[in-house]
C-alpha positions as a LaTeX table, in Angstrom:
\begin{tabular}{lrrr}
\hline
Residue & $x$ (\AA) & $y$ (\AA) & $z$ (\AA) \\
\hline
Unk1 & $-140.84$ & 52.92 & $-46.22$ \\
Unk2 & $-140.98$ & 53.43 & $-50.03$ \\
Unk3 & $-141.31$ & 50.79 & $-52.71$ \\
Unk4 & $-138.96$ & 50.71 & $-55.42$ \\
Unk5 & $-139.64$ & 50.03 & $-59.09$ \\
Unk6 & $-136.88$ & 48.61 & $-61.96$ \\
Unk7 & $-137.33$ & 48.06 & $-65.37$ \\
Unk8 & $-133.88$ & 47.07 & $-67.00$ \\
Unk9 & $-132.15$ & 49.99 & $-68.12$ \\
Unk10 & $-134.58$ & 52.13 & $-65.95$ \\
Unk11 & $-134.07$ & 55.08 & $-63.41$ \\
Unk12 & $-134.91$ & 53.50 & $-60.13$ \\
Unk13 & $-137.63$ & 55.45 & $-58.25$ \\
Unk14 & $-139.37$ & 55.29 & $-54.68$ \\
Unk15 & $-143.15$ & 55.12 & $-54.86$ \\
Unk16 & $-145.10$ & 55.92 & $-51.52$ \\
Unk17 & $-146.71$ & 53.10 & $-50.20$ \\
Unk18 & $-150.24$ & 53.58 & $-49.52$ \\
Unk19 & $-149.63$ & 53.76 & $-45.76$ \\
Unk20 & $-146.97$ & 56.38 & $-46.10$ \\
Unk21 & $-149.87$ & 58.32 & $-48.41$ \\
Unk22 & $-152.08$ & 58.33 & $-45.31$ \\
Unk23 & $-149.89$ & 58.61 & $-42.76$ \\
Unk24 & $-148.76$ & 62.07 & $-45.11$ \\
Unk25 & $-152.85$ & 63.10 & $-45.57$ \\
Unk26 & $-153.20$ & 62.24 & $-41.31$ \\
Unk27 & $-150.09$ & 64.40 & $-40.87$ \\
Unk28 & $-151.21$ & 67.34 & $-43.20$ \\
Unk29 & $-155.17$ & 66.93 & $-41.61$ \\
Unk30 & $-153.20$ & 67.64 & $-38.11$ \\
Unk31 & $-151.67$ & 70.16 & $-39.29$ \\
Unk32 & $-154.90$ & 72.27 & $-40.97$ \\
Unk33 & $-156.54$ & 71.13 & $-37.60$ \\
Unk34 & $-153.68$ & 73.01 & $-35.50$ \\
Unk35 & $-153.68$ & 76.10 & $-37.53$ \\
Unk36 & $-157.44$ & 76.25 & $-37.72$ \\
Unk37 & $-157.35$ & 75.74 & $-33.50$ \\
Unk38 & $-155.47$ & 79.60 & $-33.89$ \\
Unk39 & $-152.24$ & 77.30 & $-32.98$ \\
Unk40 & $-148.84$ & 76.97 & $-34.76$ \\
Unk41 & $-146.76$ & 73.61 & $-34.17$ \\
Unk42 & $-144.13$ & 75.02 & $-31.61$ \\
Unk43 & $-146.79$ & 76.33 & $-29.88$ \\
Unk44 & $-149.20$ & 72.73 & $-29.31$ \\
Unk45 & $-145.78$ & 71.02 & $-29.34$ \\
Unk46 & $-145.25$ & 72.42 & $-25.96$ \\
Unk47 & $-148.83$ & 71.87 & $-25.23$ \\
Unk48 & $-148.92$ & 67.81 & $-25.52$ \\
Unk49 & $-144.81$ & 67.75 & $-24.22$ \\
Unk50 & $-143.29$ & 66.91 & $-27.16$ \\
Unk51 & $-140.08$ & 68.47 & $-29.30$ \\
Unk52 & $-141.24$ & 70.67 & $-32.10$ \\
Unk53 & $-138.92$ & 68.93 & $-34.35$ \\
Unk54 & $-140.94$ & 65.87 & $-33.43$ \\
Unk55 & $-144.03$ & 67.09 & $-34.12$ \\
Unk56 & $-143.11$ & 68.80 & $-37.45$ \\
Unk57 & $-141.71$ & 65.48 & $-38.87$ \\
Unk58 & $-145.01$ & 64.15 & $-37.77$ \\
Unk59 & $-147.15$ & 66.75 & $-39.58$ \\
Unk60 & $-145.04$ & 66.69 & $-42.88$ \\
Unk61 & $-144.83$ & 62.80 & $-43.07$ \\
Unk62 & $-141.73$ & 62.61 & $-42.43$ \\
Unk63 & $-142.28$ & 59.99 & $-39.54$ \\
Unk64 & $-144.95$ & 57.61 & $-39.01$ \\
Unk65 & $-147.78$ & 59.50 & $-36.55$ \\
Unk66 & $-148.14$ & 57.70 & $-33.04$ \\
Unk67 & $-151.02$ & 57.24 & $-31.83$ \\
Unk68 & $-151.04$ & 58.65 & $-28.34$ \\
Unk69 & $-149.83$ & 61.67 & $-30.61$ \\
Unk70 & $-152.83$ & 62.03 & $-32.62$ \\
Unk71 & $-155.28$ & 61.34 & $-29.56$ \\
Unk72 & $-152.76$ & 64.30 & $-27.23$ \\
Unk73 & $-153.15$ & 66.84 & $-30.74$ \\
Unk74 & $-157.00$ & 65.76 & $-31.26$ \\
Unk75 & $-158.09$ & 66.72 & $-27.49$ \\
Unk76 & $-155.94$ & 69.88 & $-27.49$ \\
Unk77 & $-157.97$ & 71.13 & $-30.95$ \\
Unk78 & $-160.78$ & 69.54 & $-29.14$ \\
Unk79 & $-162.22$ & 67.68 & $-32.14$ \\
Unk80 & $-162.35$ & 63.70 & $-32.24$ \\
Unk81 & $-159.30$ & 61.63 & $-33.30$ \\
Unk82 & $-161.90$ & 59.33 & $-35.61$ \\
Unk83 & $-162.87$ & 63.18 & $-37.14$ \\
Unk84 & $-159.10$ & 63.67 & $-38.05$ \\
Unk85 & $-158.91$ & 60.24 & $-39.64$ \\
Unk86 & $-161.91$ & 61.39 & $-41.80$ \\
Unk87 & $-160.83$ & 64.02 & $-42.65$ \\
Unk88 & $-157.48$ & 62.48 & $-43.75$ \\
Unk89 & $-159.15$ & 59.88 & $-45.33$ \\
Unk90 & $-161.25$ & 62.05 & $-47.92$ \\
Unk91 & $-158.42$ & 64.78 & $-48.22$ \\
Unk92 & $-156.42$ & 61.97 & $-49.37$ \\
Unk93 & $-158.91$ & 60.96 & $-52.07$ \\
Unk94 & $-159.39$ & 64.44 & $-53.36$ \\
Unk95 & $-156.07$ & 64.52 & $-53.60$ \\
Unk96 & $-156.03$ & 61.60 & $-55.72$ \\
Unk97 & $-158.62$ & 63.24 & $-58.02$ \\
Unk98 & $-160.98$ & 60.90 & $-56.86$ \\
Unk99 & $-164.02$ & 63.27 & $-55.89$ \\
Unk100 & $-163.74$ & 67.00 & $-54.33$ \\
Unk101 & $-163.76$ & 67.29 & $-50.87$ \\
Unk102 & $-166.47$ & 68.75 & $-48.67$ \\
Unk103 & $-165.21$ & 71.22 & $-46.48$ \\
Unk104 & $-166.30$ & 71.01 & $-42.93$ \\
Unk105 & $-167.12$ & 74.40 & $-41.45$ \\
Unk106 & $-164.94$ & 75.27 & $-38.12$ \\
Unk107 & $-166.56$ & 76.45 & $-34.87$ \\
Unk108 & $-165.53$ & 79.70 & $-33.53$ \\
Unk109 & $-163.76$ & 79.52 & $-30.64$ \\
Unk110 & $-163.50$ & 82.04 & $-27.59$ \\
Unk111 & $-160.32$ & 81.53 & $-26.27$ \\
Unk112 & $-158.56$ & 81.59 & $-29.40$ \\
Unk113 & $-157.67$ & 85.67 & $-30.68$ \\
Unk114 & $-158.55$ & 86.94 & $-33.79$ \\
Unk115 & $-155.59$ & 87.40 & $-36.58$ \\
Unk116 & $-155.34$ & 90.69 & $-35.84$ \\
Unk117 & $-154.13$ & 89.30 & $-32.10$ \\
Unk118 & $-151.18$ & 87.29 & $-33.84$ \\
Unk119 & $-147.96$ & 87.62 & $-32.15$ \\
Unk120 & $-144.43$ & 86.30 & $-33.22$ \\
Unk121 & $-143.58$ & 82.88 & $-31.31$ \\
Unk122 & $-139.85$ & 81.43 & $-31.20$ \\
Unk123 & $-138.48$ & 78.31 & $-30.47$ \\
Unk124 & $-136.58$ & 79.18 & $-27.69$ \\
Unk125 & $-134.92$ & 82.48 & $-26.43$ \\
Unk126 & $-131.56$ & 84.10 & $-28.02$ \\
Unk127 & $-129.24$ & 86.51 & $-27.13$ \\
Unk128 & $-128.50$ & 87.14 & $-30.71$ \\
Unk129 & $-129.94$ & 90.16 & $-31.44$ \\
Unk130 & $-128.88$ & 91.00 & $-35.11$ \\
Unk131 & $-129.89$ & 90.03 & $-38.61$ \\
Unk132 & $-128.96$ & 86.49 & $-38.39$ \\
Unk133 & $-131.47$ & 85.81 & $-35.61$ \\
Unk134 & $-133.91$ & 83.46 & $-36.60$ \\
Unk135 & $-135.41$ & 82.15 & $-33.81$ \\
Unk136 & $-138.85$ & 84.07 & $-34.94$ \\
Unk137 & $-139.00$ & 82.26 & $-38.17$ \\
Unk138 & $-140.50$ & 78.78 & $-36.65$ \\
Unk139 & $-144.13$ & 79.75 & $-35.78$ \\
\hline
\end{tabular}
């Protein structure tokens, strides 16, 4: 939900609410938090058993972030849902030009390959196989 300001003879805009702010800094904190994991979102969408649609409107604050959502993404990075909300929380003042953040150093992890590993993902399989195939643009 955005707030809307009018002054007479004024363009009406929508302001963020602060809850939509951190709902947007939780969403973008899940999303560094995925990518850091050596994840993409189609990829720990089918992980937690949700659409990828779903979680992308999630991640880009485009929807308000669920709970049971945040715990499901949180145990599949394997780092705390109260560490997330941190996080959020103090990438949302930095953002705000409040203070700088302090960036958290990532543990390695085993099971995850190194860039050099990467492979293509799609969203789903096509028979299309010319130029206007895009099913390997949504990593």
């Amino acid at each position: 939900m955005t707030a809307s300001r009018c002054h007479a003879g004024a363009i009406v805009t929508h302001v963020k609410t602060r809850a939509e702010q951190y709902n947007a800094a939780v969403g973008r904190q899940l999303r560094a938090e995925i990518g850091a994991a050596g994840s993409s979102i189609a990829a720990m969408a089918r992980e937690i058993g949700i659409a990828r649609s779903a979680l992308d409107n999630y991640v880009t604050g485009k929807r308000a972030i669920p709970v049971p959502i945040l715990f499901a993404v949180s145990a599949a990075v394997d780092v705390e849902p109260h560490t997330v909300l941190d996080r959020a929380e103090e990438r949302l003042r930095a953002e705000a030009g409040r203070r700088s953040a302090t960036v958290t150093p990532l543990r390695p992890r085993a099971d995850v390959p190194g860039t050099r590993d990467n492979r293509t993902e799609v969203a789903f399989d096509s028979a299309v196989t010319h130029d206007d195939d895009t099913d390997d643009l949504y990593d």
